[in-house]
VOVOTI-246046 format. One record per residue: residue number from 0; residue in three letters; x, y, z of N, C-alpha, C in turn. Coordinates in steps of 0.02 Angstrom, whole numbers, always signed. Layout:
residues N
@n->NUM&res->ala&n.c1->X&n.c2->Y&n.c3->Z&ca.c1->X&ca.c2->Y&ca.c3->Z&c.c1->X&c.c2->Y&c.c3->Z
...
This chain:
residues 89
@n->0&res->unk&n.c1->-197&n.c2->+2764&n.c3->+1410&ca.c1->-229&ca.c2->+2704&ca.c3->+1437&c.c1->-192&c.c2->+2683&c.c3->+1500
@n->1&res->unk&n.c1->-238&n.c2->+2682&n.c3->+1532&ca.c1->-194&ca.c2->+2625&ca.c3->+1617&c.c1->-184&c.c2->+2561&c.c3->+1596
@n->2&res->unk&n.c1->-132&n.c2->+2534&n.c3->+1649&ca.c1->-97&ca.c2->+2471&ca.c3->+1643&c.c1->-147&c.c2->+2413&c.c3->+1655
@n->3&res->unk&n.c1->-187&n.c2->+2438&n.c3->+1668&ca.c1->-274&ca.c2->+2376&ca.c3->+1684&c.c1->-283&c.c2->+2339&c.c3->+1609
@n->4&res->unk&n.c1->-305&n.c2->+2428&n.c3->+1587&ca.c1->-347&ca.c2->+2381&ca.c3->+1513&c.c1->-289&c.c2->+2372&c.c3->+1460
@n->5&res->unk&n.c1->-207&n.c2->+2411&n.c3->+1463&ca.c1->-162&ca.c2->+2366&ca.c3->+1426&c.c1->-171&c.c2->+2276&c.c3->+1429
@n->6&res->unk&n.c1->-172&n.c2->+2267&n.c3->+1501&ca.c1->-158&ca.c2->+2215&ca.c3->+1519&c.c1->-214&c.c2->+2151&c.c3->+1499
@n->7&res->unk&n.c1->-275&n.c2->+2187&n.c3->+1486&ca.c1->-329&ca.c2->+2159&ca.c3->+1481&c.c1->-319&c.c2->+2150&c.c3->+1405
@n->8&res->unk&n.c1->-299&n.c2->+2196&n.c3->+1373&ca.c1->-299&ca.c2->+2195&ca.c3->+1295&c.c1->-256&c.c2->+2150&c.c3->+1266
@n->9&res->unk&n.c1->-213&n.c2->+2160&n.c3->+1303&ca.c1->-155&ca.c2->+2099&ca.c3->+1280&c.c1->-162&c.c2->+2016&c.c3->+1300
@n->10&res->unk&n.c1->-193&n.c2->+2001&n.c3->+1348&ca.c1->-236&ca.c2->+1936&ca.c3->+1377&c.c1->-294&c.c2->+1905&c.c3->+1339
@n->11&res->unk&n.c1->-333&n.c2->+1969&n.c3->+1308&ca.c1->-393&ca.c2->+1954&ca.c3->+1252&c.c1->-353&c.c2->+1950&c.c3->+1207
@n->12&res->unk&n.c1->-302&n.c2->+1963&n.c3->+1172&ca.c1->-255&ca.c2->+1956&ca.c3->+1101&c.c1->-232&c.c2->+1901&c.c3->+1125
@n->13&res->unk&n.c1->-201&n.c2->+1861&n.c3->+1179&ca.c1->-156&ca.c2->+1809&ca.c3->+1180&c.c1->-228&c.c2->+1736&c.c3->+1162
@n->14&res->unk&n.c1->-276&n.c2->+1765&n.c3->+1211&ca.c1->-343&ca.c2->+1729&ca.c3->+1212&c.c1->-350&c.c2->+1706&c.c3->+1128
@n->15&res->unk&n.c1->-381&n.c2->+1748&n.c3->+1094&ca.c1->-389&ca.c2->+1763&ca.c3->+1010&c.c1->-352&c.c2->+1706&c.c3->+986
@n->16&res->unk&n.c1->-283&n.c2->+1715&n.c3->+975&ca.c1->-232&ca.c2->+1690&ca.c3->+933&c.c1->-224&c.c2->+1624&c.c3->+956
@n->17&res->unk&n.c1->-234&n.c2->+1624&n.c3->+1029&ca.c1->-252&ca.c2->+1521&ca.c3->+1046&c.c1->-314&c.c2->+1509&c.c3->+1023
@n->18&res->unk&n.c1->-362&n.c2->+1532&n.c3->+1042&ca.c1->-410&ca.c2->+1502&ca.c3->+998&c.c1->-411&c.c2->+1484&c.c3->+917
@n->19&res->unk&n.c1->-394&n.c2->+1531&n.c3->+900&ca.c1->-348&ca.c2->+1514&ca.c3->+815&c.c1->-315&c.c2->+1454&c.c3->+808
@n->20&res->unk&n.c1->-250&n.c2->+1482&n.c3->+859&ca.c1->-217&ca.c2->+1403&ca.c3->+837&c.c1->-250&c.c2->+1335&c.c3->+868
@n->21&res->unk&n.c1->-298&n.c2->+1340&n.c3->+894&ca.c1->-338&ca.c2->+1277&ca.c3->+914&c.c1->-367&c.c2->+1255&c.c3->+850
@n->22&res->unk&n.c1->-407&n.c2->+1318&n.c3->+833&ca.c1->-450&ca.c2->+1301&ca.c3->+765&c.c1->-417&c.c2->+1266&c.c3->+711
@n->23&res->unk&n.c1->-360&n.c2->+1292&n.c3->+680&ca.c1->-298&ca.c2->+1284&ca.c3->+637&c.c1->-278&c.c2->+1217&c.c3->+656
@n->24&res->unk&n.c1->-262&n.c2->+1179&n.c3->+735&ca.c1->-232&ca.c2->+1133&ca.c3->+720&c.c1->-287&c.c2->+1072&c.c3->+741
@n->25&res->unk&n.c1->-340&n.c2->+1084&n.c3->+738&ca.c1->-415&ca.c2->+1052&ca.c3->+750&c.c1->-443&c.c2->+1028&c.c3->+672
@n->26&res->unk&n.c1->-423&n.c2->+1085&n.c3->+611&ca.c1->-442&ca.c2->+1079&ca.c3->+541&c.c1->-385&c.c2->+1036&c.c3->+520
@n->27&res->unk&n.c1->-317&n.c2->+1040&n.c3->+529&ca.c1->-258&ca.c2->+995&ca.c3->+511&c.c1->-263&c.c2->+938&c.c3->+530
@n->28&res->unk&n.c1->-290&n.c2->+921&n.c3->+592&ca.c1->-287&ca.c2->+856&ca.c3->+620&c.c1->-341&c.c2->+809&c.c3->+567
@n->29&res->unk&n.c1->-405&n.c2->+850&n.c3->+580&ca.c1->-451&ca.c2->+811&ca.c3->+527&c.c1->-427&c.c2->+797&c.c3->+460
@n->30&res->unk&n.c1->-410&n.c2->+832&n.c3->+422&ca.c1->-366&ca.c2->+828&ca.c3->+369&c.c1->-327&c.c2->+776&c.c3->+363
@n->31&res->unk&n.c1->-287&n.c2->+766&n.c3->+396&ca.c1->-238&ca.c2->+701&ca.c3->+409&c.c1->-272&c.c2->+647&c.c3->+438
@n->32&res->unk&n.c1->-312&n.c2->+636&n.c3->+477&ca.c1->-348&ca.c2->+585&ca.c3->+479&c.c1->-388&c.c2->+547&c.c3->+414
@n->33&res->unk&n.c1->-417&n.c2->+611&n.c3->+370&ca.c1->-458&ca.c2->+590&ca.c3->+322&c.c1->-381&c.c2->+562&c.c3->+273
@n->34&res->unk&n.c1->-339&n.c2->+577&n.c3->+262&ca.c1->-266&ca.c2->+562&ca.c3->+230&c.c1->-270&c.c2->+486&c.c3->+257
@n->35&res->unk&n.c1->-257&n.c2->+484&n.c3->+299&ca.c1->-254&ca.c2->+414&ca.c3->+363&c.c1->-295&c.c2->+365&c.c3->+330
@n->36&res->unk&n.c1->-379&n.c2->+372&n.c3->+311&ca.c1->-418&ca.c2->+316&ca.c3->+300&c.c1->-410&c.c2->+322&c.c3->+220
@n->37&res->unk&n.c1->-394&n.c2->+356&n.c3->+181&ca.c1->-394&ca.c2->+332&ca.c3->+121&c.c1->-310&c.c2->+315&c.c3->+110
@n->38&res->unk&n.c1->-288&n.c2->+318&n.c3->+139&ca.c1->-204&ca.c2->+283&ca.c3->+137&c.c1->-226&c.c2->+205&c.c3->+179
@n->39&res->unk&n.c1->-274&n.c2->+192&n.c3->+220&ca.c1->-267&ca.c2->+125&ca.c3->+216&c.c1->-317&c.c2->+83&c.c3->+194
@n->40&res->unk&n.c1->-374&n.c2->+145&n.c3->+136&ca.c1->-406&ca.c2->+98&ca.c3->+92&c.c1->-381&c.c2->+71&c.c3->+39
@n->41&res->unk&n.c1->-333&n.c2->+126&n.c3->+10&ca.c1->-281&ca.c2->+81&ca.c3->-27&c.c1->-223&c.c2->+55&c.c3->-22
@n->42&res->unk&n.c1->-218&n.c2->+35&n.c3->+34&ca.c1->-157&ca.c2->-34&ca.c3->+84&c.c1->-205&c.c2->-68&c.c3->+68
@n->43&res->unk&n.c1->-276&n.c2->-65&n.c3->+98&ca.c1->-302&ca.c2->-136&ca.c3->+105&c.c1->-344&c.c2->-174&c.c3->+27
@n->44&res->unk&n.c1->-320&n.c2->-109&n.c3->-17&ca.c1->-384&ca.c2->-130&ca.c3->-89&c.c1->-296&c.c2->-168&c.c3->-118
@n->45&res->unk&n.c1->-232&n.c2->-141&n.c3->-93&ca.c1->-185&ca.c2->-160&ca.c3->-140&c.c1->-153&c.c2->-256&c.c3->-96
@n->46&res->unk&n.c1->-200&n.c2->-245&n.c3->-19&ca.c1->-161&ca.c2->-339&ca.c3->+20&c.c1->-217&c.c2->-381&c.c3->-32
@n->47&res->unk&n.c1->-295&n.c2->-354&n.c3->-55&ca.c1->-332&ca.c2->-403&ca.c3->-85&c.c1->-312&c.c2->-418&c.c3->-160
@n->48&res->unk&n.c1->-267&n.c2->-358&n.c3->-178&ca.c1->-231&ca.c2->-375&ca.c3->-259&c.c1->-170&c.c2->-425&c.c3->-269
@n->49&res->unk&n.c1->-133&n.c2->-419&n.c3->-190&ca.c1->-70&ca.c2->-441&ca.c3->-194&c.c1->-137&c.c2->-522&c.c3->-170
@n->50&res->unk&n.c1->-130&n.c2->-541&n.c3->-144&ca.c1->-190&ca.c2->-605&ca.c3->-128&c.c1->-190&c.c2->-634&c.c3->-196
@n->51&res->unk&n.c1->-235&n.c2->-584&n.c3->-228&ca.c1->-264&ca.c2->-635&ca.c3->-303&c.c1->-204&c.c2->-635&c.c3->-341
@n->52&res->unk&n.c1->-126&n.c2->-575&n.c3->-344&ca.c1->-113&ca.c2->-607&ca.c3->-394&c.c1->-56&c.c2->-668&c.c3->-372
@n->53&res->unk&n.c1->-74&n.c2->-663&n.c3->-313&ca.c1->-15&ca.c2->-748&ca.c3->-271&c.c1->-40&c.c2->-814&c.c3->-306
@n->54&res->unk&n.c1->-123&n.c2->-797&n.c3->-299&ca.c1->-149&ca.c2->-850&ca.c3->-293&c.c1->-147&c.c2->-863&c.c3->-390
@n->55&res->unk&n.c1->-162&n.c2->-825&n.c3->-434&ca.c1->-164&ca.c2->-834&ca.c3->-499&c.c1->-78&c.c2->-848&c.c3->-503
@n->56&res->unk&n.c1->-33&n.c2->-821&n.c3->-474&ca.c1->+33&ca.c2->-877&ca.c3->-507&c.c1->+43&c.c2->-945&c.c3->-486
@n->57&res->unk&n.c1->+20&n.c2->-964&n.c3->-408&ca.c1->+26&ca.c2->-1014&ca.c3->-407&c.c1->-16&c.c2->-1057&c.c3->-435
@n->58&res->unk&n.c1->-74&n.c2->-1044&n.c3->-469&ca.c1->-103&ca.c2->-1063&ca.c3->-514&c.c1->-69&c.c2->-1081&c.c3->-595
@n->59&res->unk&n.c1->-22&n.c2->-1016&n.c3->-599&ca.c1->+13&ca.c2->-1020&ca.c3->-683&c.c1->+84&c.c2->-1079&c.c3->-654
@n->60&res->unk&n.c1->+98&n.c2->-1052&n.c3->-587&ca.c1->+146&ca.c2->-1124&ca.c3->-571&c.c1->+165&c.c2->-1193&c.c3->-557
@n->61&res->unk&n.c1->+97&n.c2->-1209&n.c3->-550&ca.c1->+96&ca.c2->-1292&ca.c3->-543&c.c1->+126&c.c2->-1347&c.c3->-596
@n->62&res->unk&n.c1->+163&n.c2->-1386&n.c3->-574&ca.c1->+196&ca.c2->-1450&ca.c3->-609&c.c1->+158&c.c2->-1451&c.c3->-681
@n->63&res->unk&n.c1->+89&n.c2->-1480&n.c3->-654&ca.c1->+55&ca.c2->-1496&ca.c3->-710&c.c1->+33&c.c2->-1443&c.c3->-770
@n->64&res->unk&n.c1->+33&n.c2->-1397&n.c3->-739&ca.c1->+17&ca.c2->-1330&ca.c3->-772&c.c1->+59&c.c2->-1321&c.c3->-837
@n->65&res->unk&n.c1->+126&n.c2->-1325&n.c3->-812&ca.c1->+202&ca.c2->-1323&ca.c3->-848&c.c1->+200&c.c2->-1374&c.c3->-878
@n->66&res->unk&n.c1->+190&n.c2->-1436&n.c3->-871&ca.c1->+195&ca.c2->-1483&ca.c3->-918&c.c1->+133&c.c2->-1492&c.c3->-967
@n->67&res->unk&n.c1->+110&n.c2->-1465&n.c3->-936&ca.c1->+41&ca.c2->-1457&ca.c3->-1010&c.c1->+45&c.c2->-1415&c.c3->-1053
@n->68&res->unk&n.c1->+54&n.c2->-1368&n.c3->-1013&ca.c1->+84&ca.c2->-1316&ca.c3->-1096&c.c1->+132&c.c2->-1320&c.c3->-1127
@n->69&res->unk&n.c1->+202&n.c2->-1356&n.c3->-1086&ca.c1->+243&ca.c2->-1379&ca.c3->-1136&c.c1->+239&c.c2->-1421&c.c3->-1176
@n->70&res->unk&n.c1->+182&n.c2->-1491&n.c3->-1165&ca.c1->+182&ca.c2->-1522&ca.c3->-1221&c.c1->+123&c.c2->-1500&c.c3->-1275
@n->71&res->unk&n.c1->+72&n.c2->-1453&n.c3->-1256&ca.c1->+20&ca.c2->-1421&ca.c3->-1321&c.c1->+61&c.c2->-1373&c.c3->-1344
@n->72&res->unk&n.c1->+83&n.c2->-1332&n.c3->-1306&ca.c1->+78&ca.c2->-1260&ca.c3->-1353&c.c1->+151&c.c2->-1260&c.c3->-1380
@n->73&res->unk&n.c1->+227&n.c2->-1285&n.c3->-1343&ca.c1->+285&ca.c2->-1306&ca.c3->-1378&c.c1->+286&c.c2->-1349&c.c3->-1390
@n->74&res->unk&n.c1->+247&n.c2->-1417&n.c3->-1394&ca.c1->+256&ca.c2->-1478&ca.c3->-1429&c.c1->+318&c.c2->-1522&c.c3->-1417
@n->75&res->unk&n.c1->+341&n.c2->-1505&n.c3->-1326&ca.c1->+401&ca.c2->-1540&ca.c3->-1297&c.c1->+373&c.c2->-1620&c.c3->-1286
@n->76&res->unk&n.c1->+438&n.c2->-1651&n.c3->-1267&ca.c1->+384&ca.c2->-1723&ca.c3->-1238&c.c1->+459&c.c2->-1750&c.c3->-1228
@n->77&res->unk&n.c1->+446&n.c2->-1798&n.c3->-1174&ca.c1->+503&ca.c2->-1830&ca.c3->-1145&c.c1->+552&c.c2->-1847&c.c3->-1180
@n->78&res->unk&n.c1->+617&n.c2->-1865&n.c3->-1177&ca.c1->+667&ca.c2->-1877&ca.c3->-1224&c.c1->+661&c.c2->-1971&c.c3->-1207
@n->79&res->unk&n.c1->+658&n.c2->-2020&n.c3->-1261&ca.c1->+699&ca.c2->-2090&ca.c3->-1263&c.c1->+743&c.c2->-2092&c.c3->-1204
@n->80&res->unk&n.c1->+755&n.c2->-2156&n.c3->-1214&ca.c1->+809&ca.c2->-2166&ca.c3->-1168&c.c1->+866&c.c2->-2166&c.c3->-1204
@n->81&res->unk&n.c1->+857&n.c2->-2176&n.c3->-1287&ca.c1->+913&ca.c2->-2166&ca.c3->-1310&c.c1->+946&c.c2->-2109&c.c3->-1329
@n->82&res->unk&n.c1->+899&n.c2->-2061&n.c3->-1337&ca.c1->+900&ca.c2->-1983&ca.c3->-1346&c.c1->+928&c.c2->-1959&c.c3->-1303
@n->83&res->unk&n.c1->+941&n.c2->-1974&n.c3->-1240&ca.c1->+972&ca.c2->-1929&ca.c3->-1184&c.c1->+1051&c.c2->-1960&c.c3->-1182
@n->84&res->unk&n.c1->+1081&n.c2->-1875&n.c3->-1188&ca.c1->+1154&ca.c2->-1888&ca.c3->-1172&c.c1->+1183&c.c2->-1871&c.c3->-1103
@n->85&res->unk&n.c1->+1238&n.c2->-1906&n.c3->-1087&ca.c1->+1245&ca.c2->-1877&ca.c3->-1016&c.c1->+1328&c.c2->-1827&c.c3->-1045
@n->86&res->unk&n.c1->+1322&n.c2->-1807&n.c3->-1014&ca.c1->+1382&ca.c2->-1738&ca.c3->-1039&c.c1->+1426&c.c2->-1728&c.c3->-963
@n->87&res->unk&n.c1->+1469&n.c2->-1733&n.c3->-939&ca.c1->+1519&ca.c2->-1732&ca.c3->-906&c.c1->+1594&c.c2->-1705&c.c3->-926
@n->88&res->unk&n.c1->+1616&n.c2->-1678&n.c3->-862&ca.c1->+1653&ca.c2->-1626&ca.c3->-872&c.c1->+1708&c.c2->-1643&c.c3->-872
């Protein structure tokens, strides 16, 4: 073979194998993109969980909340005035 169509052969092989790795990193990219939107459907399904469950404690945390269940369900209730000791150190 002459140094023409070596030269040609080896230019169509370099040709080939870029096109490959175009293809290869054209299928990876999509791949990771599709990674991309379901990694921030569940960021954004887990900011609307963290949301409700803020909002349901500060719900279980209110003053009144606490003092209602302590006086139904433990049956607490203010101490007398004579009932309270003061304790000092």
């Amino acid at each position: 073979m002459n140094r023409q169509v070596v030269t040609i052969l080896i230019l169509g092989l370099g040709a080939l194998l870029s096109a490959y790795g175009v293809v290869v990193s054209k299928q990876e990219t999509r791949q990771q993109f599709q990674r991309l939107v379901a990694l921030q459907n569940d960021r954004d399904e887990l900011d609307i969980e963290w949301g409700q469950l803020q909002l349901e404690q500060s719900a279980w945390a209110t003053h009144g909340r606490i003092e209602s269940e302590a006086r139904h369900i433990l049956q607490m209730k203010l101490p007398r005035v004579g009932d309270a000791v003061l304790v000092s150190e």
